[in-house]
C-alpha positions as CSV (number, residue, x, y, z in Angstrom):
1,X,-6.9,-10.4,4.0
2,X,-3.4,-11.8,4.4
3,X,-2.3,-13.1,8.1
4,X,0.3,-10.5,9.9
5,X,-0.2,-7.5,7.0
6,X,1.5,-4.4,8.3
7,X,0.2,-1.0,7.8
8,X,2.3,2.0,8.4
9,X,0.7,4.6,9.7
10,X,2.0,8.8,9.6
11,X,0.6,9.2,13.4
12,X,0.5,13.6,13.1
13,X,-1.1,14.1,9.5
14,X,-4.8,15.6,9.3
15,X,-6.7,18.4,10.7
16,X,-6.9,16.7,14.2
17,X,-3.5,15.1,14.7
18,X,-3.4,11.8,16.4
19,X,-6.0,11.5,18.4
20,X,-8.2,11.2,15.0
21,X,-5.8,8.4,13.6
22,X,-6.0,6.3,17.2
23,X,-9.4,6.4,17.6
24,X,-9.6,5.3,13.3
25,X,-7.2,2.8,14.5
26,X,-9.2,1.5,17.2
27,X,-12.9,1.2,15.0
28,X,-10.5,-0.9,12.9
29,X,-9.0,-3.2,15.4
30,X,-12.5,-3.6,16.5
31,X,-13.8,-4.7,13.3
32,X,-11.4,-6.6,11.6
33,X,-8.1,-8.8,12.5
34,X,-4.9,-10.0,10.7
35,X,-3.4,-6.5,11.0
36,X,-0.5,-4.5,12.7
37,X,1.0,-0.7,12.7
38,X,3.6,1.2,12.6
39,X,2.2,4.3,13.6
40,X,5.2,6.7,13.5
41,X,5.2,9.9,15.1
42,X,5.9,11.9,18.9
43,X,5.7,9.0,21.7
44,X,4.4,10.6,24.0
45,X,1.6,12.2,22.2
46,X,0.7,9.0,20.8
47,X,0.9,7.2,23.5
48,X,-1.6,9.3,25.5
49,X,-3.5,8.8,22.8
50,X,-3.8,5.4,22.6
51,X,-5.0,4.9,26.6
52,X,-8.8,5.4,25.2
53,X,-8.0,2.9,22.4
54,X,-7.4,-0.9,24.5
55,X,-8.0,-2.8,20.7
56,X,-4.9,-0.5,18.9
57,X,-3.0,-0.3,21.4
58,X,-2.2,-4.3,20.9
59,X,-1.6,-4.3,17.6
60,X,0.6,-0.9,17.4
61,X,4.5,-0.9,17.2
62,X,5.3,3.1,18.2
63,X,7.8,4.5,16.3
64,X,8.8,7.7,17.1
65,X,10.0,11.1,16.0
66,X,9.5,14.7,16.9
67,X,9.1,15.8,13.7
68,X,6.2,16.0,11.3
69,X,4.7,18.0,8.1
70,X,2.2,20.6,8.9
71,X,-0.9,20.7,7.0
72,X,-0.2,24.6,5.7
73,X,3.2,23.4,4.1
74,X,4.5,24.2,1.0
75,X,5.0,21.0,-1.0
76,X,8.6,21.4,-2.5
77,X,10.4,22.9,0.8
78,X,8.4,20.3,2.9
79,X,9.5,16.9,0.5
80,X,13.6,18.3,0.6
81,X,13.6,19.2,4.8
82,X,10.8,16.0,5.7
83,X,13.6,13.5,5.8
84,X,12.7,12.0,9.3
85,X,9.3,13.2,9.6
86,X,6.0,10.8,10.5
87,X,5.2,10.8,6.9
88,X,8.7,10.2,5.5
89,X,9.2,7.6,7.8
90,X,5.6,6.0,7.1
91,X,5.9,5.3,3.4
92,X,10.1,4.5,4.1
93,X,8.6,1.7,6.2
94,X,7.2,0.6,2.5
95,X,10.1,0.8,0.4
96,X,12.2,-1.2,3.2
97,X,9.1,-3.5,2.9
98,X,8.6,-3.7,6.5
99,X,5.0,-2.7,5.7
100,X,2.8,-3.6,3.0
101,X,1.1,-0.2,2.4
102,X,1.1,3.7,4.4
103,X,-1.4,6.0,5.2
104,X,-1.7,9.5,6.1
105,X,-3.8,12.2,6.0
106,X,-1.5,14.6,6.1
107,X,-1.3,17.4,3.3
108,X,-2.0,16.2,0.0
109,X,1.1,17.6,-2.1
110,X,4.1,17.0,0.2
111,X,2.8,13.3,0.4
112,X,2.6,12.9,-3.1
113,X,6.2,14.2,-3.7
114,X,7.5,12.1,-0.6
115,X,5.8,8.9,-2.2
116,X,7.2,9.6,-5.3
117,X,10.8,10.8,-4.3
118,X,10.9,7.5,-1.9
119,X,9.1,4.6,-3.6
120,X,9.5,5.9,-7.5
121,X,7.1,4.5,-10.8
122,X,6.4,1.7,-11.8
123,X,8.5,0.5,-14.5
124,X,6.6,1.5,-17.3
125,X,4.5,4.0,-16.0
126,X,4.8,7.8,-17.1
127,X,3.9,9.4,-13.7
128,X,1.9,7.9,-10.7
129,X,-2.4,8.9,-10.8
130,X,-4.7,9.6,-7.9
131,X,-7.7,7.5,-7.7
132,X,-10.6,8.0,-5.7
133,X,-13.9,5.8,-4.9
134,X,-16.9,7.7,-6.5
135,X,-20.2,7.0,-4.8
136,X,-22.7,5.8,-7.5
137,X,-26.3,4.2,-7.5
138,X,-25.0,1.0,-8.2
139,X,-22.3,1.3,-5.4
140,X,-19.0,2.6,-6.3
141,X,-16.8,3.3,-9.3
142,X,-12.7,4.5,-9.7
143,X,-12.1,8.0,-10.8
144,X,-8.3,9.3,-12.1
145,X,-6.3,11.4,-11.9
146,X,-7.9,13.7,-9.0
147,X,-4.8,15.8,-9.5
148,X,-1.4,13.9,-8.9
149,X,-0.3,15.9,-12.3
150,X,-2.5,18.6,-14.5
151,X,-1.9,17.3,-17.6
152,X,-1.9,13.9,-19.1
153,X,-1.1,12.8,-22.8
154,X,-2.7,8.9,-24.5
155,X,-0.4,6.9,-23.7
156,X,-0.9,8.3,-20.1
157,X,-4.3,8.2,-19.9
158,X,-4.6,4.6,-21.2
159,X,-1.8,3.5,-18.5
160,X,-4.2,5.4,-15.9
161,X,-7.0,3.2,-17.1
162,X,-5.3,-0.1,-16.8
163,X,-4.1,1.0,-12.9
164,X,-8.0,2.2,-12.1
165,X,-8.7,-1.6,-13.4
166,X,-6.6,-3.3,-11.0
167,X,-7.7,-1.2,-8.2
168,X,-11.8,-1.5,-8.7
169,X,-10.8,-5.5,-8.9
170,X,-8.7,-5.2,-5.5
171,X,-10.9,-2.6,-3.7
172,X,-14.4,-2.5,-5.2
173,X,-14.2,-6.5,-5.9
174,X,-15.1,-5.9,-9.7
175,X,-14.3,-9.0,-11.9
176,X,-14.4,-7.3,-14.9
177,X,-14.5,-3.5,-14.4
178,X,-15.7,-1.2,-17.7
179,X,-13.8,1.5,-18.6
180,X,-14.8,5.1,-19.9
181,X,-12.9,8.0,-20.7
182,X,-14.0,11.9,-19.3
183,X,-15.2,13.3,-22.5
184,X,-17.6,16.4,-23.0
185,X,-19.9,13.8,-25.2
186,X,-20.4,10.2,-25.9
187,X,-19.7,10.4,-29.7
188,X,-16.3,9.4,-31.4
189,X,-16.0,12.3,-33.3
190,X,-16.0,14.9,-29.8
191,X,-12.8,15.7,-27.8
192,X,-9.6,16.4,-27.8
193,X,-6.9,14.9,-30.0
194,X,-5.1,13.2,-27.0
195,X,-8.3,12.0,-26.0
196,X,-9.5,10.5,-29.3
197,X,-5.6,8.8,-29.5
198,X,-6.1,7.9,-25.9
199,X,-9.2,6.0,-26.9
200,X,-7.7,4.0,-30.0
201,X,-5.0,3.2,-28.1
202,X,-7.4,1.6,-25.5
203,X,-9.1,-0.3,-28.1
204,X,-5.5,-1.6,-29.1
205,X,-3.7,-1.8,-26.3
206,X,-2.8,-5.5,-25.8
207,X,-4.4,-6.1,-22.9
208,X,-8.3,-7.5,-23.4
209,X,-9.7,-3.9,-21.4
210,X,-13.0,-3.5,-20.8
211,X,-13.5,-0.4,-22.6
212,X,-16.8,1.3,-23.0
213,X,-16.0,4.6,-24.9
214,X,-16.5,8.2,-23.9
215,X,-18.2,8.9,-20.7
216,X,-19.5,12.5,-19.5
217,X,-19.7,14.2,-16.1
218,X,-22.8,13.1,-15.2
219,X,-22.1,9.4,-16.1
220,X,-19.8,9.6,-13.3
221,X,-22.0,9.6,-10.8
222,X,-24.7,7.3,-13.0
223,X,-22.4,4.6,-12.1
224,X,-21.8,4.2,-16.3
225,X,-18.3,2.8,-16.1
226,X,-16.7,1.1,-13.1
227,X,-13.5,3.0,-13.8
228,X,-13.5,6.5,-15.0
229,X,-10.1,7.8,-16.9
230,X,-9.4,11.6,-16.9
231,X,-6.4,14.1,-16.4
232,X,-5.3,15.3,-13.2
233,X,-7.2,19.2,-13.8
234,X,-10.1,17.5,-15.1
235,X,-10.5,15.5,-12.6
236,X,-9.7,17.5,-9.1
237,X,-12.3,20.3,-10.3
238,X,-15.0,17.6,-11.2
239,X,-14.3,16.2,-7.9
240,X,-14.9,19.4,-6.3
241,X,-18.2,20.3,-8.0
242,X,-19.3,16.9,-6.9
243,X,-18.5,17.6,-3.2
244,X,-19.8,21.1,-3.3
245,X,-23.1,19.9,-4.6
246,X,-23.8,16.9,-2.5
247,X,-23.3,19.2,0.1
248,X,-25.5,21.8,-1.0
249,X,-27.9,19.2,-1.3
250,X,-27.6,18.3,2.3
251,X,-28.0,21.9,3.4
252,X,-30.8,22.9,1.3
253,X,-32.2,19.6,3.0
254,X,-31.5,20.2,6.2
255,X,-32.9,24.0,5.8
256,X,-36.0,22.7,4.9
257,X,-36.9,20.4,6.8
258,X,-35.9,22.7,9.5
259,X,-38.1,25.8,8.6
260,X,-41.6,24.7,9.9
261,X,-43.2,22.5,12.5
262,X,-44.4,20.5,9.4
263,X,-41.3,19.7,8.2
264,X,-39.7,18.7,11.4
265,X,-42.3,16.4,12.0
266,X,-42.1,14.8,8.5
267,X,-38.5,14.5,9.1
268,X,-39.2,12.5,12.4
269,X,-41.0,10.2,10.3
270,X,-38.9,9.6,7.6
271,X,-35.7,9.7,10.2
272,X,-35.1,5.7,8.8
273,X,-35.1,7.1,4.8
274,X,-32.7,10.1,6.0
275,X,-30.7,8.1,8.1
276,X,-29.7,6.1,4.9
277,X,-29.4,8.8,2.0
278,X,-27.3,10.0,4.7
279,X,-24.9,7.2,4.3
280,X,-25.5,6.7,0.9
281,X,-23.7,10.5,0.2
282,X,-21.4,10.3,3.8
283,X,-17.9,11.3,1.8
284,X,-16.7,9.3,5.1
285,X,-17.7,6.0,3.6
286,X,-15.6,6.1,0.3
287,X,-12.5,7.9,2.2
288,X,-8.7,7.0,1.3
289,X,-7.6,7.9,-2.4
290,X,-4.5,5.9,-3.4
291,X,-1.4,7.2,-5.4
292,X,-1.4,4.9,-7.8
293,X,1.8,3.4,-10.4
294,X,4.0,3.5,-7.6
295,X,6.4,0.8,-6.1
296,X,4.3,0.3,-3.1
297,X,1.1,1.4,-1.7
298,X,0.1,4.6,-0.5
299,X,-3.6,5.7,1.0
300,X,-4.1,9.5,1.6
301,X,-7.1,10.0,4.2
302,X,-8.5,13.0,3.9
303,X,-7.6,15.3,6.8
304,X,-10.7,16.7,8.0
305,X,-12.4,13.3,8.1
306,X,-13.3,11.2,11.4
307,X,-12.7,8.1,13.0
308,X,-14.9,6.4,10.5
309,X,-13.1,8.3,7.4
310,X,-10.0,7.2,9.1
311,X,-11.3,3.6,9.4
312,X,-11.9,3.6,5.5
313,X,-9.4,4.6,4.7
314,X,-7.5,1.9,6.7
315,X,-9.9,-0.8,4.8
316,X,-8.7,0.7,1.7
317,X,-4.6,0.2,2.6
318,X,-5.7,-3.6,4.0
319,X,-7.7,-4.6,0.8
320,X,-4.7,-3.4,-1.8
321,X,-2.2,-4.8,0.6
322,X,-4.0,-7.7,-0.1
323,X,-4.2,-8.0,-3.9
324,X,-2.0,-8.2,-6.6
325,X,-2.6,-5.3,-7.7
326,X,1.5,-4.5,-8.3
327,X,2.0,-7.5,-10.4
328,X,-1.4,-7.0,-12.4
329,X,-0.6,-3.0,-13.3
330,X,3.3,-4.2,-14.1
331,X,2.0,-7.3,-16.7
332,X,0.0,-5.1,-18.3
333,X,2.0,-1.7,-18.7
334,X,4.4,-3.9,-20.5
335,X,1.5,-5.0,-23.0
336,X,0.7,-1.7,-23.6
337,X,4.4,-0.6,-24.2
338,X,4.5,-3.0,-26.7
339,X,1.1,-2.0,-28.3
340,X,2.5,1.4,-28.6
341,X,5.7,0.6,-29.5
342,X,4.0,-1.2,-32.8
343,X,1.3,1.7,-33.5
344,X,4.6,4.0,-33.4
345,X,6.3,1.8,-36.3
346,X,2.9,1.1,-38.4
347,X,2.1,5.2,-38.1
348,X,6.1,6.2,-39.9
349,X,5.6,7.3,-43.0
350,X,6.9,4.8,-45.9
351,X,9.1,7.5,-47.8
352,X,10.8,5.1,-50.2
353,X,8.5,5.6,-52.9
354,X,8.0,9.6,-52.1
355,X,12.4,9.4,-52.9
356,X,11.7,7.1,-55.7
357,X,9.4,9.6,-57.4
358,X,11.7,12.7,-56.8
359,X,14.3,10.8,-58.6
């Protein structure tokens, strides 16, 4: 991690306000070193706070303001009145570059319109992609779009892939991530046209991609590819069913080994194997999604988590504040812009000799 990085933190977003992101802020300062904050937000709140949290308190630079975006708020009224606000003035901290990254865990919509009013795209890139660690036997791997936009088209989904490469390399400390696109089979011949021109265009893209072909839903959490490529409605509702079944899983679990003597007492026994498949499928652990393809860095927590989601979440802003992960996405964008641009031409139709003939 690089020597005096600067965070910049939105103090008020999530479910439990600051005294979640302090005592995050403290697990981290406990753990790790070469960071600071800005944790923007109400003073005095914050403040109070940060009394229970002696290791934050030493590397946080307050910045206040009164105002802040409530979790209920309606994206587009919330982005044109949130001039000002904690989160605003979070990711401004980025595009002034006074921080290196922002995080927040405020709600989900407003900070993606914020992010992308403040900081804009990437040169190159269509529309920014939200990318999320997926827990998978063999660790981790990248999933996008979780939702940023509904729809994507190739050219889209390719640029999604080369952003989910850099970020396994900065985050998940892949050398050379593989690449699979969300598919409803394996086979060339299944899918949508944008998908099957999505996937030639990742064979010839310009940029020597790791790509592995089509991927299904269940490959995701096989651990198949490293970095899995699908649109933003695709993708939010296959990250729902995942989190609604892992935690049916637990609950069925937890039922039973709850309903007899029996199982109580097999569950004191195996309280070591439970302990870790509890961490294993803890959402806490692979906490902070990042807006990805924009000019700068943003995390988004998620706002019911803990101190330890927090804390993740936090790891996640350090380790791509880190990396070149800007530089990387920006090289390689303007590959595949080229790749495209040359598919375009060698795809017009040659009408000379269809003139010729009519003649």
């Amino acid at each position: 991690m690089t020597e005096n990085c600067v965070i910049s933190i939105d103090g008020m977003g999530g479910d439990a306000g600051c005294s979640m992101v302090v005592a995050g802020l403290e697990r981290f300062a406990s753990s790790r070193g070469g960071v600071r904050f800005l944790l923007h937000g109400d003073q005095t709140q914050l403040e109070a706070a940060l009394r229970s949290a002696p290791k934050a308190r030493e590397i946080v630079d307050i910045r206040h303001t009164e105002k802040f975006i409530a979790m209920d708020a309606k994206p587009a009224q919330a982005v044109r009145r949130g001039k000002g606000s904690s989160m605003w003035n979070a990711i401004e901290a980025v595009k002034t570059g006074e921080a290196a990254a922002a995080v927040s865990a405020g709600n989900t919509g407003v900070l993606m319109g914020m992010s992308s009013m403040i900081l804009r795209t990437v040169s190159g890139v269509h529309r920014p992609a939200l990318c999320a660690s997926w827990p998978t036997p063999h660790g981790v791997c990248a999933v996008l779009d979780l939702g940023a936009d509904i729809t994507a088209d190739a050219e889209q989904l390719v640029e999604f892939g080369i952003m989910g490469e850099a970020f396994a390399r900065a985050v998940h400390q892949k050398e050379n991530p593989s690449i699979g696109l969300l598919n409803i089979g394996s086979e060339d011949i299944k899918g949508s046209e944008v998908l099957k021109a999505a996937a030639s265009l990742m064979k010839n893209c310009g940029h020597d991609v790791n790509y592995i072909g089509f991927v299904e839903g269940n490959d995701i959490s096989a651990g198949v590819a490293d970095v899995v490529v699908t649109d933003g409605f695709t993708g939010n509702i296959a990250l729902k069913s995942a989190e609604g079944a892992a935690k049916l899983v637990g609950d069925l679990l937890k039922s039973s080994l709850k309903s007899s003597m029996w199982g109580m007492l097999g569950a004191m026994i195996a309280r070591p194997a439970l302990k870790r498949f509890q961490s294993r499928v803890d959402p806490r652990n692979v906490n902070g999604a990042v807006f990805l393809g924009l000019n700068g860095v943003v995390v988004k927590s998620h706002g019911g988590t803990d101190a330890l989601g927090y804390e993740q979440a936090l790891n996640v802003a350090a380790q791509m504040a880190a990396s070149r992960f800007k530089e990387e996405v920006a090289a390689n964008i303007e590959r595949l812009g080229e790749a495209v641009k040359a598919a375009s031409q060698n795809a017009e139709p040659d009408t000379t000799s269809t003139t010729e003939a009519a003649e």
